[in-house]
C-alpha positions as CSV (number, residue, x, y, z in Angstrom):
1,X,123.9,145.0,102.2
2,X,126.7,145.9,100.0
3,X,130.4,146.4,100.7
4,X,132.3,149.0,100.2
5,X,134.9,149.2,97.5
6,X,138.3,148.2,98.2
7,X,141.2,150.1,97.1
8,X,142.5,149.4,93.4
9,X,145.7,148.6,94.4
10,X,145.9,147.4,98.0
11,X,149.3,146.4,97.8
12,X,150.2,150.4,96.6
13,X,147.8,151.7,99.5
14,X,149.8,149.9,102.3
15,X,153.1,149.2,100.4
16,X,155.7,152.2,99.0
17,X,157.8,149.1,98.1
18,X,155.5,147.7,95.9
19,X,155.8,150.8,93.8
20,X,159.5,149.6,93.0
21,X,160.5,147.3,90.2
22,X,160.2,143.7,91.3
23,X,163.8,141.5,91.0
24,X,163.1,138.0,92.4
25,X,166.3,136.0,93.2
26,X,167.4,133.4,91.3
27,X,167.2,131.0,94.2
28,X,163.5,131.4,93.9
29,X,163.9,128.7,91.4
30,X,164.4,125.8,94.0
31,X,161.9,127.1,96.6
32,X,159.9,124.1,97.6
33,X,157.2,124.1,100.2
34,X,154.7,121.3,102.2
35,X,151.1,121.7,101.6
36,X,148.7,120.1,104.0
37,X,145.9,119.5,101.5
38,X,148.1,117.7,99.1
39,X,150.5,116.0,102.0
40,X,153.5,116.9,99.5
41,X,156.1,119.0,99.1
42,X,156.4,120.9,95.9
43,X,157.8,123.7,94.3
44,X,156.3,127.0,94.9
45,X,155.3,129.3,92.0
46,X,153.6,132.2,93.0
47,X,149.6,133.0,91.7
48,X,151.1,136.4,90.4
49,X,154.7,136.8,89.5
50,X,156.9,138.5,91.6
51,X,154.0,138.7,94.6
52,X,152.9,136.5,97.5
53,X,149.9,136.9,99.2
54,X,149.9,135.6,102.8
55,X,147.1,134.8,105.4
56,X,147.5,133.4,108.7
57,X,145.2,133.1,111.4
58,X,146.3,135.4,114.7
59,X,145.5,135.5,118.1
60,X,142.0,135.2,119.7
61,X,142.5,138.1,122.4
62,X,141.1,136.6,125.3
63,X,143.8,136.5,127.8
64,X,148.1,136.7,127.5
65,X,150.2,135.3,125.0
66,X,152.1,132.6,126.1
67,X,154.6,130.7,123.9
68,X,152.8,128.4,122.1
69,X,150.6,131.1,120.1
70,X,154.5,133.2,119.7
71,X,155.7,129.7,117.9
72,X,153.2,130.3,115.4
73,X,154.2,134.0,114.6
74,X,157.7,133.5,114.5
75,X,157.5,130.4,112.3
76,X,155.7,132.4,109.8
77,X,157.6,135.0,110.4
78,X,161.2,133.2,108.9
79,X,158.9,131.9,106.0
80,X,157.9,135.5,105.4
81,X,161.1,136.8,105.4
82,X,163.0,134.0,103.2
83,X,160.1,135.4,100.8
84,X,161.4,138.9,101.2
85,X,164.8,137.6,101.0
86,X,164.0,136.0,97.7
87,X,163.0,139.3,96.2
88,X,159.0,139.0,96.7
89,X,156.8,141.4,97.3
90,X,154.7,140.1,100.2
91,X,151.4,141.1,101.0
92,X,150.9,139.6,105.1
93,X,147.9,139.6,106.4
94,X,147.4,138.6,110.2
95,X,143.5,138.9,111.5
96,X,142.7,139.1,115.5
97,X,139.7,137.5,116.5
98,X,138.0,139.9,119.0
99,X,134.9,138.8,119.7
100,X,134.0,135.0,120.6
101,X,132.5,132.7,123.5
102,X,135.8,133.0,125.4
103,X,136.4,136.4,125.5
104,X,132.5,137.2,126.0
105,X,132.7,134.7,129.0
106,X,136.1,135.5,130.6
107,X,135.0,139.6,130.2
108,X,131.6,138.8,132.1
109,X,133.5,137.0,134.9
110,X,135.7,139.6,135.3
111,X,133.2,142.3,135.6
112,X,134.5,143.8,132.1
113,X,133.3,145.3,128.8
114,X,134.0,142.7,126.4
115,X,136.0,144.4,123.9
116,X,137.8,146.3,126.4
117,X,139.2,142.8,127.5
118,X,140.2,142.1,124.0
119,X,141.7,145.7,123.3
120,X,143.9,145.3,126.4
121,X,144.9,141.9,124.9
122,X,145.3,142.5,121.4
123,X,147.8,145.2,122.6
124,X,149.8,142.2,124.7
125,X,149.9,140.1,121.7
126,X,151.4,143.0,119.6
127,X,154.1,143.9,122.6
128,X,155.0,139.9,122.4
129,X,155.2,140.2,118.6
130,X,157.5,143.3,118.4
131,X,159.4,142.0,121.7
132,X,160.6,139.0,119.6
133,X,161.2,140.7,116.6
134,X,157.7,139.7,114.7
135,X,157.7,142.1,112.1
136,X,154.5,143.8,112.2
137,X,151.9,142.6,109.5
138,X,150.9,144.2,106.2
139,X,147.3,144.7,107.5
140,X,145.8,143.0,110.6
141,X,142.1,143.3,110.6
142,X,139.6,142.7,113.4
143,X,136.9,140.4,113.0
144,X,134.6,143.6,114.5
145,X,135.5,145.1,112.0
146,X,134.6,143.3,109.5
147,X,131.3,142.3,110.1
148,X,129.2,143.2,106.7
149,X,131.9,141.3,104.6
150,X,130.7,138.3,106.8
151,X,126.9,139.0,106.0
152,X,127.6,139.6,102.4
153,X,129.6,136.1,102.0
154,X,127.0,134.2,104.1
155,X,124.7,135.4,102.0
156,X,126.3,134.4,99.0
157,X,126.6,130.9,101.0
158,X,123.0,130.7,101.2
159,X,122.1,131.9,97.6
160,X,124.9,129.3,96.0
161,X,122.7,126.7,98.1
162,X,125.1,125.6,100.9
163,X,124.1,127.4,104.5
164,X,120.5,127.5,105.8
165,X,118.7,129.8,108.3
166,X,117.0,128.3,111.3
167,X,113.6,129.7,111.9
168,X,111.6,129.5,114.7
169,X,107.8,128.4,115.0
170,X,106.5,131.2,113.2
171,X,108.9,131.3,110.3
172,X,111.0,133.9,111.6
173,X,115.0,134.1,111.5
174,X,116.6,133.2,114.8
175,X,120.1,134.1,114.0
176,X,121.1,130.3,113.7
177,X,122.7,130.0,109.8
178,X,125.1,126.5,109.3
179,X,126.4,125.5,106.6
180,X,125.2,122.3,104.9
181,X,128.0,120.1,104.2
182,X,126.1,117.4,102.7
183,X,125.5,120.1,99.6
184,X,129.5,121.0,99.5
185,X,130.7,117.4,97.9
186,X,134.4,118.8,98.7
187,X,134.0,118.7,102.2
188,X,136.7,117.0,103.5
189,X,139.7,118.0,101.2
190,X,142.1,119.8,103.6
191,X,142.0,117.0,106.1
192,X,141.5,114.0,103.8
193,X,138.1,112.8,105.4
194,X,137.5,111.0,102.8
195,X,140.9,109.0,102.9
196,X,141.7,109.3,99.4
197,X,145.6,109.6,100.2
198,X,147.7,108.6,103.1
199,X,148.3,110.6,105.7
200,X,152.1,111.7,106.8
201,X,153.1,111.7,110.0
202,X,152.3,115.1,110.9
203,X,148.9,114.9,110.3
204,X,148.8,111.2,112.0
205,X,150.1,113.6,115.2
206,X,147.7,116.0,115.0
207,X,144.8,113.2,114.9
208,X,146.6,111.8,117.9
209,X,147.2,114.8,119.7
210,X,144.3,117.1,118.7
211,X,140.6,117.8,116.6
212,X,140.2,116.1,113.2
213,X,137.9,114.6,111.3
214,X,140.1,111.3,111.1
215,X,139.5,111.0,114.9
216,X,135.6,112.3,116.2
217,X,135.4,112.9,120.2
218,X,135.7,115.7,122.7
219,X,138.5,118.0,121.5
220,X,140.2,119.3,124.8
221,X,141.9,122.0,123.1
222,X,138.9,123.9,120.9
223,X,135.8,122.9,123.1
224,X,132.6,122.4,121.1
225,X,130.7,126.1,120.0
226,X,127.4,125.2,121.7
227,X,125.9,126.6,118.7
228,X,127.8,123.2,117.0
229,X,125.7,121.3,119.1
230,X,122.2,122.8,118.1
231,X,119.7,120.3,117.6
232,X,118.7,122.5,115.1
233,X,121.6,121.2,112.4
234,X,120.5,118.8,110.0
235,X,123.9,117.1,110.1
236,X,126.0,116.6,112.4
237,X,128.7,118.0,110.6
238,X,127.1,121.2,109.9
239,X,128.8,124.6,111.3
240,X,127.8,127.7,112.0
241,X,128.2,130.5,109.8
242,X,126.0,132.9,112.0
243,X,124.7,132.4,115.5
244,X,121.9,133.5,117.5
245,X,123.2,135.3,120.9
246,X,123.7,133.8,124.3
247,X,121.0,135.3,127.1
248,X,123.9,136.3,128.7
249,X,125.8,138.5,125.6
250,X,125.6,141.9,125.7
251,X,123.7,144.0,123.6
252,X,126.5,145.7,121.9
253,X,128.1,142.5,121.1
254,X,124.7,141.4,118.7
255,X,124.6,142.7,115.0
256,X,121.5,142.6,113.1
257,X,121.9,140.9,109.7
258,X,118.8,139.6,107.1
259,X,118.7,136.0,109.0
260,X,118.4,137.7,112.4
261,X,120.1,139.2,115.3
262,X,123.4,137.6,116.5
263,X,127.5,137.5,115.7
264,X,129.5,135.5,113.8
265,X,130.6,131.8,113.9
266,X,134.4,131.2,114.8
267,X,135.2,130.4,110.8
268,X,133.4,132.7,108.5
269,X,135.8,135.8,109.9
270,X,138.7,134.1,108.3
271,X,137.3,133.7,104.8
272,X,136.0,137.1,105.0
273,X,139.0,139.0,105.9
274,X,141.7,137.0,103.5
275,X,138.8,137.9,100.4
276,X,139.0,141.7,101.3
277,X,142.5,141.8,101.7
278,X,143.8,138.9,99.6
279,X,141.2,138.7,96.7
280,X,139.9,136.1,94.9
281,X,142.6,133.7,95.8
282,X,145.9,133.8,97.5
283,X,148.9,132.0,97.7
284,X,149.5,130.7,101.7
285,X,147.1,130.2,104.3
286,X,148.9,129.5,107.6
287,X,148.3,128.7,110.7
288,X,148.5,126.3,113.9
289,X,148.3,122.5,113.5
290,X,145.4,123.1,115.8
291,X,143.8,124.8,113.4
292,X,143.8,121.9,110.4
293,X,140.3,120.7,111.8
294,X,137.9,122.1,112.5
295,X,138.7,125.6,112.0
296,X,140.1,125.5,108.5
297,X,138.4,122.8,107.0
298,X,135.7,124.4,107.4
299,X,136.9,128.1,106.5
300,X,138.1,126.4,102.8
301,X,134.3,124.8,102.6
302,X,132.9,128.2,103.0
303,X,135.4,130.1,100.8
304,X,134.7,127.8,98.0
305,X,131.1,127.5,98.3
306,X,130.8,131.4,98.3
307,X,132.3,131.1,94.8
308,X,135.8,132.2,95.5
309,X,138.8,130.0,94.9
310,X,140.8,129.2,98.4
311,X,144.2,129.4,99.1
312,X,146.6,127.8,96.8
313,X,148.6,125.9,99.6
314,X,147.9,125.3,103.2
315,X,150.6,125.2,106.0
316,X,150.5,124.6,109.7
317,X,153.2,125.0,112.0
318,X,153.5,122.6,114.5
319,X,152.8,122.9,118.3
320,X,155.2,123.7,121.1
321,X,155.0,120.9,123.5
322,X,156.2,120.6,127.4
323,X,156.6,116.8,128.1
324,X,154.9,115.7,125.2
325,X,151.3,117.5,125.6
326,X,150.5,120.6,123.6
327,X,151.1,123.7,125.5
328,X,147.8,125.1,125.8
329,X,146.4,127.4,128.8
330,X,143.1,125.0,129.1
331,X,145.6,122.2,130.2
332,X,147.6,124.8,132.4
333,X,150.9,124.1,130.8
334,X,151.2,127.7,129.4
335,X,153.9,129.7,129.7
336,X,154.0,133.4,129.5
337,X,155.7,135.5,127.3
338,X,156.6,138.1,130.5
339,X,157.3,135.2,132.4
340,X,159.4,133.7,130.0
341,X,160.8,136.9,128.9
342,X,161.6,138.0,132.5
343,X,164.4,135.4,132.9
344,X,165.9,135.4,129.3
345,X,166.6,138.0,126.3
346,X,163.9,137.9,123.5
347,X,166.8,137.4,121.4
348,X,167.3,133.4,122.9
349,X,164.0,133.3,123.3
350,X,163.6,133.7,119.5
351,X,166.2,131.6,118.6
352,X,164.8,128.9,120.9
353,X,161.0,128.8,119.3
354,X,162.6,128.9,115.8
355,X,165.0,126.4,116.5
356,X,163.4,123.8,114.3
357,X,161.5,123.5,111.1
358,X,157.9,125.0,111.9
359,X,156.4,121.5,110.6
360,X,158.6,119.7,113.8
361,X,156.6,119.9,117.3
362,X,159.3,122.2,119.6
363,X,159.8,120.5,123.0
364,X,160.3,123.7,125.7
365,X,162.7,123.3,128.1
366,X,165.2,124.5,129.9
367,X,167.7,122.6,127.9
368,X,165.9,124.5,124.9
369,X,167.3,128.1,126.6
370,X,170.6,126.8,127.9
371,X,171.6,125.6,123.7
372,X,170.0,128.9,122.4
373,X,171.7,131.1,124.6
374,X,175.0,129.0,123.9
375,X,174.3,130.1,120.0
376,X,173.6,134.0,121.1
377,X,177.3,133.4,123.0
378,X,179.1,132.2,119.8
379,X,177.2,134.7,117.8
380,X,177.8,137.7,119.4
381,X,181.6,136.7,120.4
382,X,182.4,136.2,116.9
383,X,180.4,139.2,115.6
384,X,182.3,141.5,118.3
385,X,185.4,140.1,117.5
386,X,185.3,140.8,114.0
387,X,184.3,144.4,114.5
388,X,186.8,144.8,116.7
389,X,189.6,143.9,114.6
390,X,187.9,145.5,111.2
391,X,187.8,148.8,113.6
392,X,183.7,148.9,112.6
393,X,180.7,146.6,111.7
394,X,179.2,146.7,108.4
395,X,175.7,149.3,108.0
396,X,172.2,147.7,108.5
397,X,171.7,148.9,104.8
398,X,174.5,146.8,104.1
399,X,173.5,143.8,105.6
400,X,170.0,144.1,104.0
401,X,171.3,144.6,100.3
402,X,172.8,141.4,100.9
403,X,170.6,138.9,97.9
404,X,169.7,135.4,98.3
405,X,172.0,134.7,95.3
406,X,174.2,136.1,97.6
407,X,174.2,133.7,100.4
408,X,175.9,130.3,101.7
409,X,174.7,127.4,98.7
410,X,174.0,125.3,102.3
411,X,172.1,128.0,103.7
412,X,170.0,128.5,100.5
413,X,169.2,125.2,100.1
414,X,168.0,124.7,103.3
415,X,165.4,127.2,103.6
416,X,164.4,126.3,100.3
417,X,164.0,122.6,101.3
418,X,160.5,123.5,103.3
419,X,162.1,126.1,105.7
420,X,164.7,123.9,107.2
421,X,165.6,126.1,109.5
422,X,168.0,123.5,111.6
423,X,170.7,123.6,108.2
424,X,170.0,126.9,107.5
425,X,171.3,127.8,111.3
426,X,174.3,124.8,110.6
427,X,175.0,127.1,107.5
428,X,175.5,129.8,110.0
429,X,177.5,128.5,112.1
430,X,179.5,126.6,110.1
431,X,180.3,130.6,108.4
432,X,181.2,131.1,112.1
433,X,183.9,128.6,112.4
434,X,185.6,129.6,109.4
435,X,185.3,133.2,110.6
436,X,187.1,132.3,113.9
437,X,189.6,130.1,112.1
438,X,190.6,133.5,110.3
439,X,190.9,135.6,113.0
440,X,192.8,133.3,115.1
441,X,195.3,133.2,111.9
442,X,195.0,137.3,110.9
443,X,198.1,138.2,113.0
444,X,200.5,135.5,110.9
445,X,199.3,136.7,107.4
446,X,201.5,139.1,106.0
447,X,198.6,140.2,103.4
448,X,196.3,141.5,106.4
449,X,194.8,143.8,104.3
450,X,193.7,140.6,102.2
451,X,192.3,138.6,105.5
452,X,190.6,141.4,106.6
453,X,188.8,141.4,103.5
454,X,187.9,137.9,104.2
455,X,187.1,138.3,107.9
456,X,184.4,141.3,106.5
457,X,183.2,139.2,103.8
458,X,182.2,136.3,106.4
459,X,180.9,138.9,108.9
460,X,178.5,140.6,106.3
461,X,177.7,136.5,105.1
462,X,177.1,135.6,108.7
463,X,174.9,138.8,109.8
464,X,173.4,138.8,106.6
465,X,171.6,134.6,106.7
466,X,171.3,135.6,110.6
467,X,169.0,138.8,109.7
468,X,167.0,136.4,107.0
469,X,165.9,134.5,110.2
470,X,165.3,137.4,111.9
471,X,168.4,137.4,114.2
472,X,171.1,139.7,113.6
473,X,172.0,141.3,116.7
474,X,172.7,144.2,115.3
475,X,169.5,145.1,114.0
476,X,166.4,146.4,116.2
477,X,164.7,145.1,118.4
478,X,167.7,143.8,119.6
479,X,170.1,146.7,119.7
480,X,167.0,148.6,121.9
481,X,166.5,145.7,124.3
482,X,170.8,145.0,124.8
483,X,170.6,141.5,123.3
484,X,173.4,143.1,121.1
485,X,175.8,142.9,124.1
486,X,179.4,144.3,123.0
487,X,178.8,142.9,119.2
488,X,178.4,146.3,117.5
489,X,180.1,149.9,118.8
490,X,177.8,152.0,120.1
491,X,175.3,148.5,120.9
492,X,173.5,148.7,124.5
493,X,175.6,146.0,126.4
494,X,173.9,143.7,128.9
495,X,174.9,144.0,132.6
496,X,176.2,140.4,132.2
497,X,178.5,140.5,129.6
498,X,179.6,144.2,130.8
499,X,180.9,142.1,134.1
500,X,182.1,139.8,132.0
501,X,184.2,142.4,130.5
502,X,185.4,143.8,133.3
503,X,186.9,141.0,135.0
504,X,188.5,139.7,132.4
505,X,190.2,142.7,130.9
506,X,191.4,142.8,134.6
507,X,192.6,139.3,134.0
508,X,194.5,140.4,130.4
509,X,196.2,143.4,132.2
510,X,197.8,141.6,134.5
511,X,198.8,138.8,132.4
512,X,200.2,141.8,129.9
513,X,202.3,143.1,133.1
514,X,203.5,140.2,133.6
515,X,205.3,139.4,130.2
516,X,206.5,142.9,130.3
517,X,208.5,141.2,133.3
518,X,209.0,138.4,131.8
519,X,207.5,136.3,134.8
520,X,206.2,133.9,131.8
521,X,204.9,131.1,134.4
522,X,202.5,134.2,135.8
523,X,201.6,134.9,132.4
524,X,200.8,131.0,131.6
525,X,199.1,130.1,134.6
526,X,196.7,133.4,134.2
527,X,196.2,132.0,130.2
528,X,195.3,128.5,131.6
529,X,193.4,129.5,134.6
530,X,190.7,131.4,132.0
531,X,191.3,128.7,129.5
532,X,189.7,126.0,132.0
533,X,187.0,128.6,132.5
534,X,185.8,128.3,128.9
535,X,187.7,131.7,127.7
536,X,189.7,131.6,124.5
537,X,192.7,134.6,124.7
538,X,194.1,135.4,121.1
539,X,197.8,137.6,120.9
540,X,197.5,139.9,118.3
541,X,199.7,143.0,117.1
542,X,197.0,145.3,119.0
543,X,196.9,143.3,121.8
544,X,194.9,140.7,123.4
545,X,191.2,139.7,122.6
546,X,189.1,136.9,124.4
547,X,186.4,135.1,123.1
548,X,184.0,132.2,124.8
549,X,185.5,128.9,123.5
């Protein structure tokens, strides 16, 4: 069985950019990144210059997102956009699992066709995605739909001498293929089974927390396949590539294949799709820390023994936690995305599960949404104020033009210090105090043409690192959901801040009559009442602007 040609030049097929010259940044040069199989960071240099090819493992579509799969997507999300920052051409490539035990189970229970279930969750998943400002991926293939690249690279397994076919009493194929890791002497590499180096913290937390191959028992997040547990393995280590159907699995979710009737193991999708879309090697493979082991131990095993390289660096974001256990709907810690979504803006929301370098476990809390809606305040105030006294707010196109050579040194070298997201976002706001500082001072310069100059030059700065992390309000989805509040003319305002608004403008007016009677103690004690309230009032030459301390 034979697959059918790929296009030429995927990158042209999907991509109109890619037909444009390539001009990677300068600050490419210090871009260094953590890889899990070596346990070091080092600098990054792409496979082909100019290009980065990106795999990460998405959502299995069994049920709703909640916000420990969103963690994921928006940590790879900053890293893919500090590569498009950079000047890359990136080739993303985010795969949906839509057929497994879980989603065959849950769908039976529920009296539903299986990939209906997984259709109506797939298209959750992508609602979540664009909510939060995920942009959407190059490609994002379905394991479903991919199931003769599967046969062809088990095949390939079996021919090279690593996988097996279980037969049954009379020599025939009973859909059971494993892999046999005794044959692959590699086995092990990603996860350092054989403890040939030492193993950093964040792996020592994973073993801790989660499945490894440093630390054998019952895995409470990824249950055991019970085609894992086969008697029919002969070692225990062995996976399944291929897998003979459950009594209980519908006919239309059994393919026939040359080693029998049945569907694919959890891995083998993985190393399937990134070879059709990727080629024969790529540059990132990224995922959850969950994911380490088994799922991608065992997909590099079966990439390699296939006879195609693997990817060049693996990286794992870490999980979001609640208490210290890993949020996970099997432990009944999971919180939705609605859920979440229904009592903050995506925009804080965001901000809150980027927070912190994707290799650092996020705590959620409610601590966690009180400090990232305290950064959306001192965003937006000093975004709006800035408009406000520049009479306009610089054009997305501007904003985007903006290079990484361009950008705050301190903001550059954070993100190219593994992602460091936390100094990249004091880079920001330390931008923000000097912007303030200048505004507060614009009505004493004589030169105000001069300082605004400056005041636009540190709002285009600002907006410009915010959009790198995927969080300038003035850019969509934010403008269409209201997180833009009053920063940009024109921007849908939320019904808080238009309040807001209202009753302190009321406030300012009758401060303003009040010095036009020169009843200065009125006009003090109406400064000093909003002053204790946490507003900041600046006199100016066009009047009076506030501004959340």
């Amino acid at each position: 069985m034979g697959n059918s040609q790929e296009p030429q030049d995927f990158n042209i097929s999907v991509m109109p950019s890619s037909l444009t010259p390539v001009h990677v940044a300068k600050a490419a040069e210090g871009l260094n990144l953590y890889d899990t199989a070596s346990h070091q960071v080092s600098h990054f240099v792409p496979l082909k210059p100019g290009r980065v090819g990106i795999y990460v493992c998405g959502a299995t579509v069994q049920s709703s997102p909640h916000i420990g799969h969103i963690r994921a997507a928006v940590a790879f999300d900053v890293i893919r956009r500090w590569f498009l920052k950079l000047g890359y051409q990136v080739t993303f490539v985010r795969n949906v699992t839509d057929i497994d035990d879980k989603i065959l189970d849950k769908a039976a229970a529920a009296g539903q066709r299986w990939w209906a279930r997984a259709y109506y969750y797939e298209r959750e998943f992508t609602e979540a995605y664009n909510t939060l400002g995920v942009l959407p991926p190059t490609v994002e293939p379905r394991a479903t739909g991919h199931m003769s690249d599967m046969i062809d690279l088990i095949q390939r397994i079996i021919d090279n001498g690593h996988g097996y076919v279980v037969v049954d009493s009379d020599g025939k194929p009973t859909g059971n293929v494993y892999f046999d890791v005794a044959s692959w002497p590699h086995y092990g590499e990603l996860t350092h089974q054989k403890q040939t180096a030492e193993v950093d913290e964040a792996a020592a937390v994973a073993d801790r927390m989660g499945p490894s191959v440093d630390a054998t028992g019952a895995d409470k997040y990824n249950p055991v396949d019970p085609a894992d547990a086969s008697p029919d393995k002969h070692d225990p280590r062995d996976f399944a590539l291929w897998k003979a159907p459950k009594d209980t699995d519908p006919e239309d979710a059994r393919w026939s294949t040359p080693f029998g009737v049945g569907r694919p193991g959890w891995h083998i999708e993985c190393s399937a799709m990134s070879h059709r879309y990727l080629g024969d090697g790529f540059d990132i493979h990224g995922g959850g820390l969950d994911l380490r082991f088994p799922h991608h131990e065992n997909e590099m095993a079966q990439t390699r023994a296939a006879g195609y390289p693997s990817a060049a660096r693996w990286m794992h974001s870490a999980w979001v936690t609640a208490k210290g256990e890993k949020m996970s709907k099997s432990l009944g810690t999971g919180l939705s995305v609605p859920s979440v979504l229904a009592e903050h803006s995506a925009w804080v929301v965001r901000y809150a599960l980027g927070s912190v370098q994707y290799r650092s476990m996020l705590e959620w809390s409610d601590q966690a949404l009180v400090e990232a809606q305290a950064a959306y305040d001192r965003v937006s105030n000093f975004i709006e104020r800035a408009g406000v006294v520049l009479g306009e707010q610089p054009t997305r196109d501007e904003i985007v033009a903006v290079s990484a050579d361009e950008l705050s040194a301190n903001f550059v070298a954070a993100l190219n210090d593994d992602i460091n997201v936390s100094g990249a976002t004091a880079a920001i706001f330390t931008a923000i105090r000097s912007g303030n500082t200048l505004l507060s001072k614009l009505a004493d310069r004589v030169d105000s043409s001069a300082a605004k100059a400056e005041v636009r030059e540190t709002l285009v700065s600002v907006r410009a690192m915010l959009d790198t992390l995927g969080l300038d309000p003035l850019a969509e989805p934010w403008l269409s959901d209201g997180a833009a509040g009053g920063a940009g003319a024109g921007a849908g305002e939320s019904p808080e801040h238009v309040a807001l608004e209202a009753l302190i403008a009321e406030q300012l007016t009758a401060r303003q009559e009040a010095r036009k009677a020169r009843d200065f103690a009125k006009a003090d004690a109406i400064r000093d009442a909003l002053g204790a309230a946490g507003i900041a009032i600046e006199d100016g030459p066009q009047g009076s602007t506030w501004s959340l301390k």
